[in-house]
C-alpha positions in Angstrom: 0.8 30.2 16.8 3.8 29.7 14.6 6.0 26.7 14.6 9.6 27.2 14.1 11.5 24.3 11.9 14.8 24.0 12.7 16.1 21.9 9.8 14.8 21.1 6.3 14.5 17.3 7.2 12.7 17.8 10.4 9.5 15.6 11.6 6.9 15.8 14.1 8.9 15.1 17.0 11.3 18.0 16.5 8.7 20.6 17.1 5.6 18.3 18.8 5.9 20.6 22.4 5.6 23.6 20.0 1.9 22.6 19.1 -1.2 23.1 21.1 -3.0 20.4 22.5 -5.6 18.5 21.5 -9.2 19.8 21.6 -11.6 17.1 21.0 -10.3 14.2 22.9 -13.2 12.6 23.7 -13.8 12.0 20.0 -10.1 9.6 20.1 -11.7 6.1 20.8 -13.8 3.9 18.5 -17.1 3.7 19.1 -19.1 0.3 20.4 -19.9 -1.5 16.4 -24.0 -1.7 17.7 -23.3 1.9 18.7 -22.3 3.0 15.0 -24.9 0.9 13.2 -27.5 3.0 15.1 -26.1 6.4 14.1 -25.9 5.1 11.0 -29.4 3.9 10.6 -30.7 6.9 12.4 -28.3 9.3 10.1 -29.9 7.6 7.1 -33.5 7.9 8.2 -33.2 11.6 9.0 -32.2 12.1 5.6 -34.7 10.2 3.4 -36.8 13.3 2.7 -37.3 15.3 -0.7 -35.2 19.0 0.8 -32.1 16.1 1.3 -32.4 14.8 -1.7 -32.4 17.5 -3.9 -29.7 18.5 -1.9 -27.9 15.9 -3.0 -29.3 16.0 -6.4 -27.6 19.0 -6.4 -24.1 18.0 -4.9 -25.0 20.7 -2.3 -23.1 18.0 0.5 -21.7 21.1 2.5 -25.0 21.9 3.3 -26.0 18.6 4.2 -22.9 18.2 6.5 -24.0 21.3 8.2 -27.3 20.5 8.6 -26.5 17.3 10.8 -23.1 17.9 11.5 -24.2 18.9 16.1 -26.6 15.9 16.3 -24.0 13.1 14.6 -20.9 15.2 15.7 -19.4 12.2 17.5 -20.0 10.2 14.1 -18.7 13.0 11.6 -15.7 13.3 14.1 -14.5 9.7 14.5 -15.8 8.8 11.0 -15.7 11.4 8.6 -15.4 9.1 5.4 -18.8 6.8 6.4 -20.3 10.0 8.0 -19.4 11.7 4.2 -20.6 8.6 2.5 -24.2 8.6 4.4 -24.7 12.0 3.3 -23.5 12.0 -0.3 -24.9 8.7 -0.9 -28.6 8.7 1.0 -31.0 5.8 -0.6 -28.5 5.0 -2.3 -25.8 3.8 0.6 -25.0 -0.2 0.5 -26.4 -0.8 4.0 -25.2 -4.6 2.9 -21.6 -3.5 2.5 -21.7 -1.8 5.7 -23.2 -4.8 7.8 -20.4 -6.7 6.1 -17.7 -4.2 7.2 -19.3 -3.8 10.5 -19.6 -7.3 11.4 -15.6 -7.9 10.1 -14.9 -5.2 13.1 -16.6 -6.6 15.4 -14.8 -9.8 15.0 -11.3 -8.2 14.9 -12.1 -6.2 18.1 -13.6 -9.6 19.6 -9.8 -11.4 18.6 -11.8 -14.0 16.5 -10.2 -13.2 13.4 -7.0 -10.7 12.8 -7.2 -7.4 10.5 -5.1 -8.9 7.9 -6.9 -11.9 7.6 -10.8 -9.7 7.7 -9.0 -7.0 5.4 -8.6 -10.1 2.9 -11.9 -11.3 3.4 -13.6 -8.2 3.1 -11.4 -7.4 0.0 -12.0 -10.6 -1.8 -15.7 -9.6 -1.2 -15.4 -6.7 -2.9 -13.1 -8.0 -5.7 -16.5 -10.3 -6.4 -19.2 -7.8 -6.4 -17.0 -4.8 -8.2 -14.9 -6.5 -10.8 -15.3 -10.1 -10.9 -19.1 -9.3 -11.8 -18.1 -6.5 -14.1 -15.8 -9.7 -16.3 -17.4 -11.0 -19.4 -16.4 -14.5 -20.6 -15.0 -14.1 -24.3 
């Protein structure tokens, strides 16, 4: 298929009925927060063997995203980063973090609290364990 520009300063919109639709629509809404945790938990248990982690060892994550990439296809394609981290990281993945993270969703897709205010929340978090805790008093 080619796509023809028009102009130099053209955007999506100029040429969006020129492109083919979408194949993997199914894959367009979030996922239920319980429903991630599990692929997440199941994701990390498949991989705690010794042919993973040499894998990883190795930095051989292609094959690792191959290996599991038809049974947690709905996970690699609505959550490639986490999906990517899972992998990459194995033992080593901060289910804490994550329980964190996933629990600041849930609240935001429950109303109780607004992204900004759980992206601060979550951040300020962060700002504790990575940098505040890395700060030596002189």
């Amino acid at each position: 298929m080619k796509v023809e520009v028009k102009e130099n300063n053209a955007t999506l919109e100029d040429f969006k009925d020129q492109l083919p639709p979408m194949e993997a629509q199914e894959f367009d809404d979030h996922m239920d927060t319980e429903q991630i945790k599990l692929l997440v938990y199941q994701l990390l248990s498949e991989t705690d063997n010794n042919a993973d982690d040499r894998k990883r060892s190795r930095k051989q994550y292609a094959e690792l995203r191959g290996k599991y990439q038809v049974k947690f296809k709905g996970l690699m394609m609505r959550y490639p980063a986490l999906y990517n981290m899972i992998l990459e990281n194995g033992k080593e993945f901060d289910l804490l973090q994550f329980e964190q993270m996933m629990g600041m969703i849930a609240k935001v897709r429950a109303k109780k609290i607004t992204e900004e205010n759980a992206s601060k929340e979550f951040g300020e978090k962060m700002v504790d364990k990575y940098v505040k805790s890395k700060i030596t008093p002189k």
